[in-house]
N, C-alpha and C positions, 0 to 999 in steps of 0.2 A: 418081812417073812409072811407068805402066804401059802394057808391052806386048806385044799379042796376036798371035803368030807362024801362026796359024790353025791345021788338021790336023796339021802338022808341027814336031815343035818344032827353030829353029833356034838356031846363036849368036846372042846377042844385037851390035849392030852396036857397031863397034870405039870409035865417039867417043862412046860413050854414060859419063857422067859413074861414078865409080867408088862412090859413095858415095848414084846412087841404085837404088834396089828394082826391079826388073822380074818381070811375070809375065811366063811363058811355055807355050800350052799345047800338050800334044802329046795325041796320038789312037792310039797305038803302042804296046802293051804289051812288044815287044820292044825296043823306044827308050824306055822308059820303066825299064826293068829296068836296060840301061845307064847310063841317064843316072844316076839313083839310089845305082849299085852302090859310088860312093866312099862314101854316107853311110851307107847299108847294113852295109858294115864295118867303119865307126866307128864304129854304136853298132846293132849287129842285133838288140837287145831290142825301142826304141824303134819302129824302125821295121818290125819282123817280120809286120803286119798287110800294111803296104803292098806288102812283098818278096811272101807269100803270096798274095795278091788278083793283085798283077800277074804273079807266073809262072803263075797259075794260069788265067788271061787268054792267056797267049801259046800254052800247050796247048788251050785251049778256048774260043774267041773268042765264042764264041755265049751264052756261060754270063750276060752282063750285055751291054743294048744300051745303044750309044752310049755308054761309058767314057770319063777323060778323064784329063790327069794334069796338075797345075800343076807347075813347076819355077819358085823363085824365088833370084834371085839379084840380085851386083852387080857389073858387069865382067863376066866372062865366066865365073864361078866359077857353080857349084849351090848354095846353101846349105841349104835346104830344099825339099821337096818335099809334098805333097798330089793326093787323089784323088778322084775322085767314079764312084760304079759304080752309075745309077739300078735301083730307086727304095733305092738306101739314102743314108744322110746322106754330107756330103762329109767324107772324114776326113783328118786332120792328124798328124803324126808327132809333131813334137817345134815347141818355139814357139820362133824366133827373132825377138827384137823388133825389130821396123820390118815385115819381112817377115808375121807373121801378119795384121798390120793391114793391108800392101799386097796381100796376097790376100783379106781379108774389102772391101776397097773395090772390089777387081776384080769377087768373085763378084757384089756386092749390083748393080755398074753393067753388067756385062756378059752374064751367063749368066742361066740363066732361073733361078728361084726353085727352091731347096734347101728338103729334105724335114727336114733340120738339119744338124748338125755333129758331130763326133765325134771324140775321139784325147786328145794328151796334153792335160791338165786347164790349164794353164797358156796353150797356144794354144788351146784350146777355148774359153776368158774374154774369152781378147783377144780371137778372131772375133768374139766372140758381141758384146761392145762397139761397135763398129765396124760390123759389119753390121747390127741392130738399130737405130743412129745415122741411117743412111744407108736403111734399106728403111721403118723403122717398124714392122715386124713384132716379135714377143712371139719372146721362146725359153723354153723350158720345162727345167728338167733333167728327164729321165728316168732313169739312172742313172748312179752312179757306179761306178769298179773300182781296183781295187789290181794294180799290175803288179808280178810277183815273179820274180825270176830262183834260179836252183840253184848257189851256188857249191861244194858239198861235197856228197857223196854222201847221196842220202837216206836216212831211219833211222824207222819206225814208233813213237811212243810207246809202242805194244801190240801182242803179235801177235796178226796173224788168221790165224786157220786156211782156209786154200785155197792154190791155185797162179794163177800166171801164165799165159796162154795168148794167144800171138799167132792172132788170128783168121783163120779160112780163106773160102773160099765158102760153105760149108754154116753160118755164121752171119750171111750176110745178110743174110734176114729179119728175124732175131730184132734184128739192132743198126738195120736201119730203123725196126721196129716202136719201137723205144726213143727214137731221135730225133726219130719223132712223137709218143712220150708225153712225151719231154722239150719240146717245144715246145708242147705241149696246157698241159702244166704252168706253165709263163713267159706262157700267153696269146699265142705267135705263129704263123700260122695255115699250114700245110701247105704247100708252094709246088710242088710235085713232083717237086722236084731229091732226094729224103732217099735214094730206093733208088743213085742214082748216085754222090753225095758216098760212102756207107759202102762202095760199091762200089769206088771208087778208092782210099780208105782201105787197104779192105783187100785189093786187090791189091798195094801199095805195104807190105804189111807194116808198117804204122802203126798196126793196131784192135789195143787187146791187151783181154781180157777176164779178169777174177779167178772163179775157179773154185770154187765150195765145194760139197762132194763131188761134184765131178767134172759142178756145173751152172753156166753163165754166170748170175753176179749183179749184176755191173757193168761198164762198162765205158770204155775213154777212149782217144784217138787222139792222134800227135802229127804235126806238119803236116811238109810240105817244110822241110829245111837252107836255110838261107840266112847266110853268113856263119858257120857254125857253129852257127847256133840254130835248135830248132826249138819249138815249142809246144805245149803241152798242152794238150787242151779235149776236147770233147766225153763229159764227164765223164757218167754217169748210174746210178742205180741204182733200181728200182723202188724205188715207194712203199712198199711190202708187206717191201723185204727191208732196208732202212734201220735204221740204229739198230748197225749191225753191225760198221761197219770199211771194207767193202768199197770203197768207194768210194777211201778215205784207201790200202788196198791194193791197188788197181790203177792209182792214179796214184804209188805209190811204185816197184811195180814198172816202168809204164813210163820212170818217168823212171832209175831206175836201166839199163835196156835202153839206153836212149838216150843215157845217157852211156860206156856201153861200148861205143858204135859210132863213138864219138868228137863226139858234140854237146855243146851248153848247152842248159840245159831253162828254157823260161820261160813263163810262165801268167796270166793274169787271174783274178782273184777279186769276187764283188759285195761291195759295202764294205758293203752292208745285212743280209751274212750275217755277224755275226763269230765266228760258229763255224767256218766254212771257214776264213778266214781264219786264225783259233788253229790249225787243226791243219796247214795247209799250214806254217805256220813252226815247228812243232814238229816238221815233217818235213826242214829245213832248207832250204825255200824262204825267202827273204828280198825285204821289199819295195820296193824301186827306185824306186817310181813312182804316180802317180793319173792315172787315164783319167776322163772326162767324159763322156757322150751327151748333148746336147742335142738338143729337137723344136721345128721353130718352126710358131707356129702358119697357117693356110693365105691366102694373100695377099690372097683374095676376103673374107675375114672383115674386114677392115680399110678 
């Protein structure tokens, strides 16, 4: 049984049977923060993309048109949550069975056709079943990821020589220019948000850059707290200066930064690289989890 509360997500109505699945969608990144925030802090790893995405929506509404958020439950409870922020895939948290299924039957019957799916590996499977059943469409995997959290302070296998440096304005440029070479590099094409993202980064005292003599060679940010965690990414190091450390050293130092401020540090890794992977857990990252992407193919093809 599904159903749709239109723009506004409401409670679900009182004689509704306890044991069955409701979507519910809301249009609210502020109502969507709330509604969320019980699941949020029971487990802020899992769902840190979702907490991210939507506070970063209630600061800046214009950033993705048309957003949307599913809330699924039974009774009047939240259990799970999902989001869709066009044109990226719709993404999943964590999979509760009955409920992933009863959202992949909602999207495939009611919303217009998704660009794919994305989040944790297990409700990523089950959409992908279900909605596939019901639309006929192909999904493709595109990548897989390793979710890793920091339970212990991290520790370099080797030292490198440089320092830590949380970034100012006057490296703007240079960490934009980076984020479009790191996107050059993955094959994802420019969109024109890179000067404003690194710009909030690092007004927010998030960009830290590793230093060797006294030049930026790498660099990586870590996103908004939510629930006490925050995230690691935007990892990058020139092609030219690679081979060196830096990289494995400025996400050691920021995460050690960030657990003196009182956070949990937690990261994504491609499962296709397992050289990241070897040194993040040799840094005392440990890995919690598998994320999915899935791409389906386009509805006119079929």
């Amino acid at each position: 049984m599904t159903t749709q509360t239109g723009r506004v997500p409401v409670e679900p109505a009182s004689d509704l049977p306890d044991d069955k699945w409701t979507v519910q969608v809301g249009r609210s990144a502020v109502e969507a923060l709330d509604r969320a925030q019980p699941l949020i802090a029971a487990d802020a790893v899992r769902h840190s993309v979702f907490a991210t995405v939507t506070a970063a929506l209630v600061d800046e509404p214009e950033r993705h048109k048309d957003p949307c958020w599913f809330f699924l439950g039974r009774g009047r409870g939240v259990d799970a949550v999902a989001m869709h922020t066009p044109p990226q895939a719709l993404h999943v948290s964590t999979h509760v069975p009955g409920a992933t299924q009863e959202l992949a039957t909602f999207v495939a019957e009611t919303a217009q056709p998704i660009p794919g799916v994305g989040g944790d590996r297990a409700a990523v499977e089950a959409f992908l079943d279900r909605y596939t059943a019901i639309t006929g469409r192909t999904g493709f995997a595109v990548e897989g990821k390793g979710v890793f959290d920091l339970p212990s302070e991290p520790e370099l296998s080797r030292a490198v020589p440089g320092d830590y440096l949380v970034a100012g304005e006057d490296h703007l440029g240079l960490a934009t220019a980076w984020v479009r070479a790191f996107k050059a590099d993955i094959g994802t094409p420019c969109d024109g948000t890179e000067r404003s993202l690194v710009g909030r980064h690092i007004a927010a005292g998030r960009l830290g850059l590793w230093l060797a003599n006294g030049v930026p060679v790498a660099m990586c940010w870590a996103s908004t707290s939510h629930a006490g965690v925050v995230r690691i990414s935007g990892v990058y190091t020139p092609s030219e200066l690679r081979g060196h450390g830096y990289a494995s050293a400025v996400v050691c130092a920021a995460s050690r930064r960030q657990q003196d401020l009182g956070h949990r540090c937690m990261l994504y890794t491609q499962l296709s690289n397992p050289t990241s992977n070897k040194i993040y857990q040799a840094m005392g990252y440990r890995r919690v989890g598998d994320d999915l992407q899935v791409q389906f193919d386009a509805p006119e093809a079929r």
